[in-house]
TIFI-632574 format. One record per residue (C-alpha): chain; x, y, z; residue number from 0; residue in three letters. Coordinates in steps of 0.02 Angstrom, whole numbers, padded with zeros to 5 digits, always signed. Each point is the difference from the previous one (the first is absolute). Example, Ala and Ser with C-alpha at 12.3 -4.5 7.8 and 13.67 -1.06 7.14 Angstrom:
BEGIN
  cadena      c1      c2      c3  num  residuo
       A  +00615  -00225  +00390    0      ala
       A  +00069  +00172  -00033    1      ser
***
This chain:
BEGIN
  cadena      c1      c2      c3  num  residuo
       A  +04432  +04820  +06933    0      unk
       A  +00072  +00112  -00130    1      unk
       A  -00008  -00022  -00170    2      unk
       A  +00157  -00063  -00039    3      unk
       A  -00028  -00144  +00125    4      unk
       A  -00140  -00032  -00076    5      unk
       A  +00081  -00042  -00166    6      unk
       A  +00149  -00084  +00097    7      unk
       A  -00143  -00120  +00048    8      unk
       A  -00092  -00013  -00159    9      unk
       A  +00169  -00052  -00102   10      unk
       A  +00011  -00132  +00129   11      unk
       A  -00174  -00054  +00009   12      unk
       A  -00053  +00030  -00204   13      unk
       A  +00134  -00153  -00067   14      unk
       A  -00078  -00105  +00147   15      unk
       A  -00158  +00019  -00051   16      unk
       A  +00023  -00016  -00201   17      unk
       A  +00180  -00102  -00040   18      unk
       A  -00043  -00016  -00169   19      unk
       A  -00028  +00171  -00033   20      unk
       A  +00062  +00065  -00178   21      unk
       A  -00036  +00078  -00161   22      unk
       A  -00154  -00106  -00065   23      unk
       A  +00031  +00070  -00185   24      unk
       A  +00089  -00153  -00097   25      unk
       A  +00167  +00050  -00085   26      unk
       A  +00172  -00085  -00036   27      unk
       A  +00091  +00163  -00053   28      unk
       A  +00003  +00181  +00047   29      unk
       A  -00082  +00046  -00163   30      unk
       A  -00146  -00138  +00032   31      unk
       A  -00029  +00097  +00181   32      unk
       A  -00008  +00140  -00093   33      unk
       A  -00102  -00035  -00139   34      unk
       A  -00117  -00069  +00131   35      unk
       A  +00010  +00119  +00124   36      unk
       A  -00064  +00141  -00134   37      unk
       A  -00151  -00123  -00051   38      unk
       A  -00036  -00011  +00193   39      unk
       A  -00065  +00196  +00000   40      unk
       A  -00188  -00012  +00051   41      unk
       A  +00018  -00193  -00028   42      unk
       A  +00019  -00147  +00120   43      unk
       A  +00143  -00090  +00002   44      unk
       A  -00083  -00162  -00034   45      unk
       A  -00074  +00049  -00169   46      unk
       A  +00175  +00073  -00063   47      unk
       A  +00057  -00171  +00058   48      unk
       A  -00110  -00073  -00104   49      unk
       A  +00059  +00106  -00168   50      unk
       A  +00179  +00025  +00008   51      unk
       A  +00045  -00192  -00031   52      unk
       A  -00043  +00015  -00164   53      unk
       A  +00046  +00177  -00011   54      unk
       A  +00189  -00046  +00074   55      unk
       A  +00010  -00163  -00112   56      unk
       A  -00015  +00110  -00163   57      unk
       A  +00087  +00162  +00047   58      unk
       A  +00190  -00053  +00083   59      unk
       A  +00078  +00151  -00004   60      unk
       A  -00027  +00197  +00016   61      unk
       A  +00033  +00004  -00222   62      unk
       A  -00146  -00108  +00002   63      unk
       A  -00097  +00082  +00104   64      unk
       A  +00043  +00168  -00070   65      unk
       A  -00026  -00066  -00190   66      unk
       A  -00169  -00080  +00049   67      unk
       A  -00148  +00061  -00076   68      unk
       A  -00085  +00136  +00096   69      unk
       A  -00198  -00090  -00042   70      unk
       A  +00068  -00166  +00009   71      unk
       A  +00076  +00034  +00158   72      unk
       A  -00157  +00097  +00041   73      unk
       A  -00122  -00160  -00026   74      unk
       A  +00125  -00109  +00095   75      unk
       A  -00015  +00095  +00161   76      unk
       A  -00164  +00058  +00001   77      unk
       A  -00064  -00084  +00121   78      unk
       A  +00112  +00094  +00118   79      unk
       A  -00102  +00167  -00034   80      unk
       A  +00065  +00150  -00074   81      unk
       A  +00090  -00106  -00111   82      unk
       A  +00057  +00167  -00130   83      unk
       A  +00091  +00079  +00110   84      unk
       A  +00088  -00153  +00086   85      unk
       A  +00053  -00053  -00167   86      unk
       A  +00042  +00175  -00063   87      unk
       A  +00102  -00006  +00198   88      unk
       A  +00069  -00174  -00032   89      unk
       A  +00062  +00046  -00170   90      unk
       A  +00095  +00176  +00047   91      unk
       A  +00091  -00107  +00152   92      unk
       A  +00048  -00123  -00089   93      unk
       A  +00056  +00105  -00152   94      unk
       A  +00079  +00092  +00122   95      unk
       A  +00103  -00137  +00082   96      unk
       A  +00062  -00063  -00165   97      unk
       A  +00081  +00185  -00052   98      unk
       A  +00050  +00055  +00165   99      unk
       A  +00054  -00157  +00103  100      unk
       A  +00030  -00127  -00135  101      unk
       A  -00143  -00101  +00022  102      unk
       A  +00020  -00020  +00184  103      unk
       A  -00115  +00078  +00124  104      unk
       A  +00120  +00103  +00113  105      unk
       A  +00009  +00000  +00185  106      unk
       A  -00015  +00168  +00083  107      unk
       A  -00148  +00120  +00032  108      unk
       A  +00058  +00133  -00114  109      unk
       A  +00008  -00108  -00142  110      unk
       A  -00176  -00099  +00044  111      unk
       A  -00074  +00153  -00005  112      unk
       A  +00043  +00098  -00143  113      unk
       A  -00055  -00148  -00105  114      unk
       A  -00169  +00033  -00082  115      unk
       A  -00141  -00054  +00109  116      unk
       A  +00093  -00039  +00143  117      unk
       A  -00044  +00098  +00161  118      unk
       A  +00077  -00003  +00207  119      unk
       A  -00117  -00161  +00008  120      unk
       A  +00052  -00126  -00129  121      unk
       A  +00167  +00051  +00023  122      unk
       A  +00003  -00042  +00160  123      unk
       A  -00080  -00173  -00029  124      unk
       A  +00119  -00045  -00131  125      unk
       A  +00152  +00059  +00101  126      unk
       A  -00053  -00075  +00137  127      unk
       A  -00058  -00185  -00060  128      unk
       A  +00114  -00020  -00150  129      unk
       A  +00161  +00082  +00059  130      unk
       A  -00040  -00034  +00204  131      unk
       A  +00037  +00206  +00012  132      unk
       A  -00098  +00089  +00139  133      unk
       A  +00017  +00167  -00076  134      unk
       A  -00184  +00050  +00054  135      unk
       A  -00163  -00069  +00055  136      unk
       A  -00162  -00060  -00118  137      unk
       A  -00136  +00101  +00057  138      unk
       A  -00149  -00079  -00076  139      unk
       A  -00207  +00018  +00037  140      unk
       A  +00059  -00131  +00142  141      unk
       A  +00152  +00059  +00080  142      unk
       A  -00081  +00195  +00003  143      unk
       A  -00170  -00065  +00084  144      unk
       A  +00105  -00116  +00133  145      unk
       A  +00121  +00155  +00025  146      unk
       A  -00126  +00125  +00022  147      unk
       A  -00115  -00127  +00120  148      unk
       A  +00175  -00040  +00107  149      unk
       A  +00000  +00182  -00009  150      unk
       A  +00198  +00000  -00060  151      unk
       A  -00068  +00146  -00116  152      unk
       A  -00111  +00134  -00036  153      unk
       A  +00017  +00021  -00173  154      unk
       A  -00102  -00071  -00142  155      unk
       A  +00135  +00038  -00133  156      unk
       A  +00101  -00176  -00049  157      unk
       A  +00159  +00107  -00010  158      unk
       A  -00012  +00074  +00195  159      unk
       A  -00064  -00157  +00075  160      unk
       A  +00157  -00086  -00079  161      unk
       A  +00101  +00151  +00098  162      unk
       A  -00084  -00011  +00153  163      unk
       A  +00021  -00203  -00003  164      unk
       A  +00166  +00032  -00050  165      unk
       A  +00058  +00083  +00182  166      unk
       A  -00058  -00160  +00113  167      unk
       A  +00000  -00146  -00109  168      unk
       A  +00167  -00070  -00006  169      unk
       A  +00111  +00020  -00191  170      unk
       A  +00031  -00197  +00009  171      unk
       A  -00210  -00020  +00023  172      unk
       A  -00038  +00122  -00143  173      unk
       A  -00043  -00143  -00146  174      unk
       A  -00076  -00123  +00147  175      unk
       A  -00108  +00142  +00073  176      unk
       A  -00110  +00037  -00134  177      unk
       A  -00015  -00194  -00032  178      unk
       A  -00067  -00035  +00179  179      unk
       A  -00098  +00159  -00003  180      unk
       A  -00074  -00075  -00158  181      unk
       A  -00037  -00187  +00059  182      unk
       A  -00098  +00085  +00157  183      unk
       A  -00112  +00121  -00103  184      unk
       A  -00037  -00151  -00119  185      unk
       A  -00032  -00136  +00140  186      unk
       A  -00060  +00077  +00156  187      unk
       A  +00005  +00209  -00031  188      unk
       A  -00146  +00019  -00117  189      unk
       A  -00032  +00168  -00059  190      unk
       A  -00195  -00026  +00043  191      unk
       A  -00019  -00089  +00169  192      unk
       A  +00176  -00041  +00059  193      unk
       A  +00003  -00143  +00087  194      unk
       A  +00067  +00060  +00149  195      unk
       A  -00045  -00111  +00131  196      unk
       A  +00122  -00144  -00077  197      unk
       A  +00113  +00122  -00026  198      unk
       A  +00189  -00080  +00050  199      unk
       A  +00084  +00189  +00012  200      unk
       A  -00183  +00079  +00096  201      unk
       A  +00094  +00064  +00150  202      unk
       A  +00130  +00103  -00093  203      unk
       A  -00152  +00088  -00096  204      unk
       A  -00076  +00147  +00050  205      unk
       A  -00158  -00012  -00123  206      unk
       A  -00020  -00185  +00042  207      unk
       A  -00109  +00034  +00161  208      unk
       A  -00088  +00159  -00084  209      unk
       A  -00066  -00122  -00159  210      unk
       A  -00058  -00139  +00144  211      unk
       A  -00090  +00128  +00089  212      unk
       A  -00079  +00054  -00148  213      unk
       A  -00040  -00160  -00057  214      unk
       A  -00088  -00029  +00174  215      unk
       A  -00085  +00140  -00006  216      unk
       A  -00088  -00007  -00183  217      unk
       A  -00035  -00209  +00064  218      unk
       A  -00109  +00074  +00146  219      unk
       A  -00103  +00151  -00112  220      unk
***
């Protein structure tokens, strides 16, 4: 089977598998996704979850956002971790937004990512969950260990594994690819002991076998 009918299979399989697959970050506008998906750096989602309600309720705009306090802002998202530089990140944006786009968070790659802050990755997020854009693919810690274990890639770098995933997984499957990659390496494709055995895509993974193996092998030492 070559590689591109393996992903053929996958993109059938993956929204089988996990129909509720999404963006587990809570937002109501592109600038919430964004706010949160900076706070998400080195943080799970479910702890931004828990700060950005109150963060979202108090700042409504980008001039908020960008006139907020850099210490204020600093103690109300430290719990994320490396809370100066998100809120020195979160500030620039959105002071950003305001000047260049009016206060609205704009819509294409090029302008995502000249925004302070804002690299390949959140852009792609936002573009892809708050406009519905596929312009690329959200390579995470997740989607590079899944790609690299369905051996779609050889490269370690986020930017060439997005390439390489970019030839075989279908444009219209960009946004929904990194969300199913996500839901498996969260729920079943653990980055220590994968649980491979209950694995629903095991037969259209070439480390799959090599991991059970292993794990039969260490069981019997």
């Amino acid at each position: 089977m070559t590689l591109r009918q393996r992903v053929e299979q996958l993109v059938q399989i993956l929204p089988e598998v996990y129909p509720g697959a999404r963006c587990e970050l809570d937002f109501k506008t592109a600038l919430q996704l964004l706010v949160a998906t900076i706070l998400s750096a080195q943080c799970t989602d479910k702890r931004v979850n828990i700060v950005t309600p109150k963060l979202f309720a108090r700042y409504r705009s980008a001039r908020a956002f960008a006139e907020a306090s850099q210490e204020t802002l600093e103690n109300e998202i430290r719990s994320t971790g490396f809370f100066r530089n998100k809120a020195k990140s979160i500030r620039a944006a959105a002071a950003a937004i305001e000047e260049r786009h009016g206060g609205n968070v704009p819509n294409t790659m090029e302008a995502l990512h000249a925004l302070p802050g804002v690299g390949r990755k959140t852009a792609n997020v936002v573009l892809g969950n708050a406009f519905g854009k596929d312009e690329g693919i959200v390579v995470d810690t997740h989607v590079a260990r899944l790609s690299q274990r369905l051996r779609l890639t050889k490269q370690r770098d986020a930017v060439r594994i997005e390439a390489d995933l970019m030839k075989f997984v279908p444009r219209q499957h960009w946004t929904m690819w990194s969300h199913w990659l996500i839901w498996h390496g969260r729920r079943r494709c653990f980055a220590r002991r994968p649980d491979c055995r209950q694995c629903e895509i095991l037969r259209l993974c070439p480390s799959g076998k090599v991991f059970i193996r292993t794990g039969e092998a260490r069981r019997e030492e």
